[in-house]
C-alpha positions in Angstrom: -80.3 -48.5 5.8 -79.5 -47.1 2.5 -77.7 -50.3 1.3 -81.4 -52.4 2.4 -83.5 -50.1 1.0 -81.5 -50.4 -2.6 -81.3 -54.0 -2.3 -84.9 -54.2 -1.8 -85.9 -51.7 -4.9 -82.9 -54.0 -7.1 -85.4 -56.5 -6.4 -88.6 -55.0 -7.1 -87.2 -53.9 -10.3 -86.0 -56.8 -11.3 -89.3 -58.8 -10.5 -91.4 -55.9 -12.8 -88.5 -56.6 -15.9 -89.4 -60.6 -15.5 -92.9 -59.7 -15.5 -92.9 -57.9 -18.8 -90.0 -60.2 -20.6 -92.6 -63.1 -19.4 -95.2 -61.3 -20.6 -94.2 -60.2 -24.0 -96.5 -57.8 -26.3 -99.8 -58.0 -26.8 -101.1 -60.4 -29.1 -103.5 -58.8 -32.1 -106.4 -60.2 -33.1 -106.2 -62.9 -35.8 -107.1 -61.9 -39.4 -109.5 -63.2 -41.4 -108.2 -65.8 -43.3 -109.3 -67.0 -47.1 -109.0 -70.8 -48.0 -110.8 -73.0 -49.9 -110.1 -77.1 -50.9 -110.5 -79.2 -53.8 -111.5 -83.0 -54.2 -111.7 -84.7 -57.3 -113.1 -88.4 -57.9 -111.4 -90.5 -61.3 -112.8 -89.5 -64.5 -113.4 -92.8 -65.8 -115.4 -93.1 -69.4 -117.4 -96.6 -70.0 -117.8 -97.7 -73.3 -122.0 -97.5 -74.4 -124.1 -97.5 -77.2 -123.3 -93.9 -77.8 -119.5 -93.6 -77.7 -117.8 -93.3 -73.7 -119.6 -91.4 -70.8 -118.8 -91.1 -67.1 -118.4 -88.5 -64.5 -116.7 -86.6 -62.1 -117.9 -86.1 -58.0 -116.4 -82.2 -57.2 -116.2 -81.6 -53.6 -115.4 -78.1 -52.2 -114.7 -76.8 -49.0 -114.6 -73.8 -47.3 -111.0 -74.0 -45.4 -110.6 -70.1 -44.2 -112.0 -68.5 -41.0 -114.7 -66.7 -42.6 -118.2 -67.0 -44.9 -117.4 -66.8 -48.1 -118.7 -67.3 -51.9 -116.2 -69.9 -53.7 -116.4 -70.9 -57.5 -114.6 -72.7 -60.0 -113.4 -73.0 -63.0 -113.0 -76.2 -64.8 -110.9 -77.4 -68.2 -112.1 -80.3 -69.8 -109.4 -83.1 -70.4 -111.3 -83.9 -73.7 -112.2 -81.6 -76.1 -116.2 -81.7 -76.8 -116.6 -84.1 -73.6 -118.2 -81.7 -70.9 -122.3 -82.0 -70.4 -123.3 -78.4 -69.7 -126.7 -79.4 -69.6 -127.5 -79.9 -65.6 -124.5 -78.3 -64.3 -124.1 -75.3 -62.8 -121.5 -74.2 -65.5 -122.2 -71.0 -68.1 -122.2 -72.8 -71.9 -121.4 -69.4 -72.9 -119.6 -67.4 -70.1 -116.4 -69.7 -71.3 -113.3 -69.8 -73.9 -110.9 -72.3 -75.4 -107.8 -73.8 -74.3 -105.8 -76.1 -76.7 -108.9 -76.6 -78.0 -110.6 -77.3 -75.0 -113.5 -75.4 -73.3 -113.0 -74.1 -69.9 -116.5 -73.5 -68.2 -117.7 -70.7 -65.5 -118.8 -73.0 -62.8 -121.1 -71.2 -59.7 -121.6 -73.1 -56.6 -125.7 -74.7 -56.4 -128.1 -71.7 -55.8 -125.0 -69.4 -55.8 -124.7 -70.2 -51.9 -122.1 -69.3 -49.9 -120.2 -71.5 -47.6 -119.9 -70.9 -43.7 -116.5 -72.1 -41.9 -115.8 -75.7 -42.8 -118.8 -76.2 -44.7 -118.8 -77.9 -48.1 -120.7 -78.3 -51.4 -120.4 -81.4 -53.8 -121.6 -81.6 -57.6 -121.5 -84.1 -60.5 -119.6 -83.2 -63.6 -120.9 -85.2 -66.5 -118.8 -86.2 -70.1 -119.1 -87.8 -72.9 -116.8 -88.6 -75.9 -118.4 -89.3 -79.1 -116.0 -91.6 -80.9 -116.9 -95.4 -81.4 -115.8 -98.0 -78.1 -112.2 -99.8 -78.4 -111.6 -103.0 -77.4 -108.5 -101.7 -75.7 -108.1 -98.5 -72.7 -107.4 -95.3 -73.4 -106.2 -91.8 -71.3 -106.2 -88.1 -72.2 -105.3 -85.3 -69.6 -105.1 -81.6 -69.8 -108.2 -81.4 -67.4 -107.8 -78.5 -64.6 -110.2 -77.2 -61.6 -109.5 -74.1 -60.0 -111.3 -72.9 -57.1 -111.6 -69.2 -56.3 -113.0 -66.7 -54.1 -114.8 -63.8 -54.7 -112.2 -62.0 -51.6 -108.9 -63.0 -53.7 -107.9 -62.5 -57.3 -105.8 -65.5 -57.0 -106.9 -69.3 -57.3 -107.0 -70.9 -54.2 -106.5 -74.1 -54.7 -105.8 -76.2 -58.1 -106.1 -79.7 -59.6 -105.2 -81.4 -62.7 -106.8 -84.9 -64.0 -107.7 -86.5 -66.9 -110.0 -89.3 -68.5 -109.5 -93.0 -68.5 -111.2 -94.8 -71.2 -112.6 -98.6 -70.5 -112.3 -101.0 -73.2 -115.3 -103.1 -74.2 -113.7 -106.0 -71.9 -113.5 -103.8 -69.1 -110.1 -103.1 -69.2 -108.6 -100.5 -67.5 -104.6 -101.6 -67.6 -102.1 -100.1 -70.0 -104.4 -97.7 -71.6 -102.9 -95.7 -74.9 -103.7 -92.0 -75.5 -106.8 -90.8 -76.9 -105.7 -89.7 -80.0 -109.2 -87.5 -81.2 -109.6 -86.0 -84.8 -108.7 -82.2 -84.5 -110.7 -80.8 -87.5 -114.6 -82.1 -88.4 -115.1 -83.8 -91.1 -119.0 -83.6 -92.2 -120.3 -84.6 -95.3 -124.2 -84.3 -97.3 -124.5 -87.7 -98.6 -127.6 -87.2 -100.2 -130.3 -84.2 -101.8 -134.3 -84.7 -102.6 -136.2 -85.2 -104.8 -138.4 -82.1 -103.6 -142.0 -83.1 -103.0 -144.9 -81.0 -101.8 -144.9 -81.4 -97.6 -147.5 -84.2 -97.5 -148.9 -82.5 -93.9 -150.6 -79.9 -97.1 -149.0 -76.7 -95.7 -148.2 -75.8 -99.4 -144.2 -75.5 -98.4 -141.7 -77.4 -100.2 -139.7 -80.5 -98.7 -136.3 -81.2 -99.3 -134.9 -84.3 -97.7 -131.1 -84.5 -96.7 -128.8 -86.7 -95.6 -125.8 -86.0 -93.7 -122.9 -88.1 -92.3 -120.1 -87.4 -89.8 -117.0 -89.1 -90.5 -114.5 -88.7 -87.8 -114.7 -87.6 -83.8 -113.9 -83.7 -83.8 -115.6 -81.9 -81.4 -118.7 -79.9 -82.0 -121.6 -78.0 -80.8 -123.9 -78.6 -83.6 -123.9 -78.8 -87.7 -126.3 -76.1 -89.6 -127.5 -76.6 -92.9 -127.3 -73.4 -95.3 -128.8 -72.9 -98.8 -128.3 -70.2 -100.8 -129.1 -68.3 -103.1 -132.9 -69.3 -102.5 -135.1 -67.5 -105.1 -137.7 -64.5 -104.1 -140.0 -65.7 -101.9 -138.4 -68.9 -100.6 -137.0 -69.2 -96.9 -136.3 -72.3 -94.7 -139.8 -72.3 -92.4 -139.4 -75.5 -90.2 -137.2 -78.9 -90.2 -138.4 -82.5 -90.0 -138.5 -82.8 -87.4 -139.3 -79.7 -85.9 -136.5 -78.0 -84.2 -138.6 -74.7 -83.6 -139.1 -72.1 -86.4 -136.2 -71.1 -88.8 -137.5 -67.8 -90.7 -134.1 -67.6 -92.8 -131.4 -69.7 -95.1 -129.6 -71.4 -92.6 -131.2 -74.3 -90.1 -129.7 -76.1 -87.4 -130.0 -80.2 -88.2 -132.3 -82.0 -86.0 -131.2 -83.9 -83.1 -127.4 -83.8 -80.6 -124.3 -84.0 -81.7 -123.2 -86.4 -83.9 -121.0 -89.9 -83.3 -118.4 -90.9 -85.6 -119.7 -92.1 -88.5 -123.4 -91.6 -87.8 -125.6 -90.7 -90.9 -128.3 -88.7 -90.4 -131.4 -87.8 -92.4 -134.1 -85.0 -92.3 -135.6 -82.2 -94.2 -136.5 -78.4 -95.2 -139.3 -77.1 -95.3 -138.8 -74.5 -97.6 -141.7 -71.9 -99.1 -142.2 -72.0 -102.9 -140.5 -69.3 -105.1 -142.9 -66.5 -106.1 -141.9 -66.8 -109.3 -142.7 -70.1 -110.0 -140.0 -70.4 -112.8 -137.1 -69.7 -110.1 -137.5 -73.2 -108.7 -135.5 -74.2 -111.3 -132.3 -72.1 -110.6 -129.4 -74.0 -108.6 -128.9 -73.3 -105.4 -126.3 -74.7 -103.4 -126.3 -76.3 -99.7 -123.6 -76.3 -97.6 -123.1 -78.2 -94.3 -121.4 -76.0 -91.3 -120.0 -77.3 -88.4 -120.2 -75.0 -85.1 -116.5 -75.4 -83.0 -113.6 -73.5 -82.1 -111.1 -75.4 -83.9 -110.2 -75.5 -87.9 -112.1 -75.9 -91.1 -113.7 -79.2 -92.3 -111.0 -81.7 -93.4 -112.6 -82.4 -96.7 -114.7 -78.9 -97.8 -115.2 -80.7 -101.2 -117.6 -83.1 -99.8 -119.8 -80.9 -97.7 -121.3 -79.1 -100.2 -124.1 -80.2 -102.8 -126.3 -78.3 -105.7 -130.3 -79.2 -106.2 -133.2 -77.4 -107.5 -136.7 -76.2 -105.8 -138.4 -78.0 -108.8 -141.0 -80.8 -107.1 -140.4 -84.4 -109.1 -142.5 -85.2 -112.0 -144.3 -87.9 -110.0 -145.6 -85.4 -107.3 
């Protein structure tokens, strides 16, 4: 009886044991997970009337298990080439890399993105340096993708910029080798007139060149010292009021080898002797990288004193 009854509770222990080794823990709940993908499209440049221009299609998903607010963070592969202007980049939320700019990007309207769900964009460039009839490449381009959960990128891609040649050639491309430090130059001051509109100002015309491709924001035109009374109102044409002696010169950026002319509308001296005394204009070029390659040339001395024939 004794020997049954232990045979019997043997087995019903042993059943219970193969229960629970079959069985195994408990399984905890997943944990929220944070992922996020990166597609990139070629960069290809095609050669136009104003230097090379093309763009990039920026596709990102949202590869974790919950909603979640990703942005990025993009390098240009050519210095000066990234459009601002219609992105959803900060122009000055930003700094430089190896002389490259590398832009704040938010996703469009700042929206979040649910499980699986993606956002795309258009990342616009253009290089101003005159078409080759041969292909060109330049990398150093990077996106990174980030969360607003993780410190960390969560994803990363390289790619560059492939120039076309004029024949539409894409084979054997050389590197893009683009001029490091700016070269402008002021080709040409006055005669000062009186501004024929009759506001009673001054104008100066100037003419400017840009001899090389070096990036750049913008050029300024300063002049100084301006006599009593005498400040930089307005350019032609207008580029909204100036109030001081320094101006920013009409129009975009400049293409290699552009020339350029405009002028200053510049208040008599109150002392109408002064308009006599030199003053001295220098052209400034707004960029991160070094000083213009020739400061000799961008530099030239007038007067305020109207011609004799005016």
């Amino acid at each position: 009886m004794f020997r049954k009854t232990g045979t019997l509770l043997t087995a019903v222990l042993l059943g219970l044991t193969a229960t629970v080794a079959t069985a195994g823990p408990v399984a905890a709940a997943p944990a929220d997970t944070v992922g996020g993908e990166l597609s990139l499209s070629r960069l290809i440049l095609n050669p136009t009337e104003r230097g090379y221009q093309g763009s990039v299609e920026l596709t990102v998903t949202n590869t974790g298990s919950e909603t979640d607010y990703l942005y990025y963070k993009m390098r240009e592969p050519v210095p000066g080439a990234f459009q601002f202007r219609g992105s959803d980049c900060d122009a000055v939320d930003m700094r430089v890399e190896q002389n490259r700019r590398v832009a704040n990007c938010s996703s469009p309207d700042y929206a979040t993105l649910d499980p699986g769900e993606s956002f795309r964009v258009t990342l616009g460039f253009q290089v101003l340096t005159n078409p080759r009839n041969y292909p060109m490449s330049m990398g150093g381009g990077w996106v990174e993708l980030h969360s607003v959960e993780q410190d960390e990128p969560v994803a990363i891609k390289s790619f560059g910029a492939l120039f076309r040649s004029t024949t539409g050639s894409l084979i054997r491309p050389r590197p893009y080798v683009q001029d490091t430090q700016p070269d402008a130059a002021i080709e040409s001051v006055g005669p000062v007139t009186l501004d024929p509109e009759g506001s009673g100002m001054l104008l100066l015309p100037v003419t400017i060149s840009y001899r090389g491709d070096a990036p750049h924001h913008s050029l300024d035109i300063k002049a100084s010292p301006l006599p009593a009374g005498s400040l930089i109102h307005y350019t032609v044409p207008a580029d909204g009021p100036v109030g001081s002696n320094q101006a920013l010169v009409p129009g975009v950026q400049m293409m290699a080898g552009e020339v350029r002319s405009f002028g200053l509308l510049i208040s008599p001296p109150t002392d109408p002797s002064d308009a006599q005394d030199v003053i001295t204009l220098e052209l400034l070029t707004n960029w991160y990288g070094g000083p213009d390659a020739n400061p000799s040339d961008n530099t030239a001395q007038t007067t305020l004193a109207v011609a004799a024939n005016n």
